[in-house]
C-alpha positions, 0 to 999 in steps of 0.5 A: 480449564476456564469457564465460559463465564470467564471469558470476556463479553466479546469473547462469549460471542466468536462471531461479529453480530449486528448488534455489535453495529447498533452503537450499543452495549455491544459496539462499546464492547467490541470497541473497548475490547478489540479496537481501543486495546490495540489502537490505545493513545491519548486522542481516542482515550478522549472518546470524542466525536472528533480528535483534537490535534496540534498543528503542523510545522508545514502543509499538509498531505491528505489521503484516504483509501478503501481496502477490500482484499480477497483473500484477507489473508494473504502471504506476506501480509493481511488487510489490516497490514496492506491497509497501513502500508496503503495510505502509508505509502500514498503520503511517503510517494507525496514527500510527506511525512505521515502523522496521524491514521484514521480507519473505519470498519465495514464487517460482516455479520458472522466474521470470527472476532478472532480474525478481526482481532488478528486484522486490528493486531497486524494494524496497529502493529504496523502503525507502531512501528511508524510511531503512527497513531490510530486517532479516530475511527468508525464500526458498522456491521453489515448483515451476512452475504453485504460484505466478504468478511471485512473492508478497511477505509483508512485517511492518512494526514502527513506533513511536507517539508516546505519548498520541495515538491515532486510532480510530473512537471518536473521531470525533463528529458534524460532523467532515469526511471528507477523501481526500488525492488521486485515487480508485481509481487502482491498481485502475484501473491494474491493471484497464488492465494486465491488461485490455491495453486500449490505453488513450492514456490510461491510469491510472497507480497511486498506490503511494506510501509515506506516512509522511513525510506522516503524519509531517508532519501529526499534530504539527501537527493535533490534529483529525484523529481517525482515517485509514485506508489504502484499498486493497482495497474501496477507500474505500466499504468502508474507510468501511463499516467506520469507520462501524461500528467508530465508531457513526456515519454518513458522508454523501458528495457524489458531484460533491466525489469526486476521480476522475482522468479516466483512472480515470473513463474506464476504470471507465465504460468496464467498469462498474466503481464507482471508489468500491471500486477500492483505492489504494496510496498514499492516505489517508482520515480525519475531521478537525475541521472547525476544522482542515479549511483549515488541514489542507488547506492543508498538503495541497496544499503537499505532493506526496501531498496535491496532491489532497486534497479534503473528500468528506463528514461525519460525523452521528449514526447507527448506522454506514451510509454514504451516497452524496448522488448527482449527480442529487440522490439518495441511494444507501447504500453497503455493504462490496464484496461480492465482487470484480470485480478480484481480486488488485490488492495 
């Protein structure tokens, strides 16, 4: 059995303490230890104040987002996971291409380095896949009862293909509205985690990175005009908004919603729209409806497309969304005013 001596420095310690945010011997550690041995690459072995990065081939996309999940862990993913996967897919619904992520940690005092190191794991993990680099970052630690756990801020930079660009105003009537797969699903399984209801069945979130899908698509079809990643509000707010952004109205067919039967369970069960649950690894877009068999086709060739299917279309309007129901009536659908589940990203 070994020894507490040989155990590293940062493994004597199992909980983050504030010295680990002083900026001292400890931050170093901590650094060296957990975040530069899953992160490692040439920019953050330099060990600046600032990476130094060649230029791009065209202009550029940038997002930032701030992860404050509860629970951490979650079916289907974790923080670390959702907060690739999150500013991953703010680039790829923008046409562009990611390059480079940076993260900056907000820790409570007491978080088992183990579980940190599980989140920073699962990151990079994603990022890899994605040939994604971790170029710069920041630690700070907050005492216990300022933080739950953990709070991921994380800047993506990505490249967009000169010439071609996806916005509200390039949506006319007729286009089709097309999810690429199941709705709700990381709300759901947030909702089932934090509930601890002991679902047999329960949902699973849908945090995936999809840009290789966007990558995969835009070359190939001309006709898609906008996308959006649907997450908090989920896809009723994030087509409130396309519709007001763009001076149209959007019609949806409730009964061509893909709902999981997991998802469908637990929001009948506590009363819940899935239509505002957020997804994490899903895409909402209008295309022209001469692409749309084709654009499908491809779709459902590919693992984050298997789902896809056309919700609705696009008329002439002043920007309202419209709910075609089950029952044969019409129900208008507004931006989420309030929120039944806060904290799902």
């Amino acid at each position: 059995m070994k020894s507490k001596t040989s155990r590293s420095p940062v493994e004597q310690e199992d909980l983050v303490l504030l010295a680990h945010g002083d900026g001292g011997l400890l931050t170093d550690r901590l650094v060296r230890e957990v975040f530069l041995k899953h992160f490692n690459n040439p920019w953050l072995e330099e060990q600046g104040d600032a990476a130094r990065l060649p230029a791009s081939s065209g202009p550029l996309a940038i997002t930032t987002d701030s992860f404050v999940v509860s629970p951490m862990f979650f079916p289907g993913g974790d923080i670390g996971k959702l907060a690739v996967c999150g500013t991953v897919n703010d680039l790829a619904a923008s046409g562009a291409r990611p390059l480079y992520l940076t993260a900056a940690f907000i820790i409570e005092e007491g978080l088992p380095v183990a579980d940190l190191e599980r989140v920073v794991r699962s990151m990079a993990e994603t990022a890899a896949v994605l040939n994604l680099p971790v170029v710069a970052g920041d630690t700070k630690v907050v005492a216990r009862g300022q933080a739950d756990g953990l709070y991921i801020n994380t800047t993506g930079v990505g490249v967009l293909e000169p010439g071609r660009r996806l916005e509200p105003a390039s949506v006319v009537p007729g286009d089709r509205v097309l999810v690429t797969g199941s709705l709700g699903q990381h709300g759901a399984a947030i909702l089932a985690a934090r509930q601890e209801l002991g679902l047999s069945n329960a949902p699973e979130s849908d945090c995936a990175p999809l840009s290789p899908l966007v990558e995969e698509l835009l070359p190939r079809f001309p006709g898609i005009r906008v996308m959006r990643d649907p997450t908090r509000g989920g896809v009723a707010t994030t087509l409130k908004e396309l519709a007001e952004a763009g001076r149209f109205d959007v019609w949806l067919d409730e009964e061509a919603l893909p709902l999981a039967p997991s998802v469908r369970g637990i929001t009948e069960m506590v009363g819940v729209d899935p239509l505002y649950l957020a997804c994490e690894g899903r895409l909402v877009m209008a295309v022209a409806p001469a692409e749309v068999p084709a654009l499908l086709a491809a779709l459902h060739s590919h693992p984050l497309g298997a789902g896809a299917a056309v919700i609705g279309e696009v008329r002439a309007g002043e920007g309202n969304v419209n709910l075609c129901t089950s029952w044969g009536g019409t129900r208008r659908l507004d931006k989420l005013a309030g929120d039944p589940l806060p904290r799902i990203c």
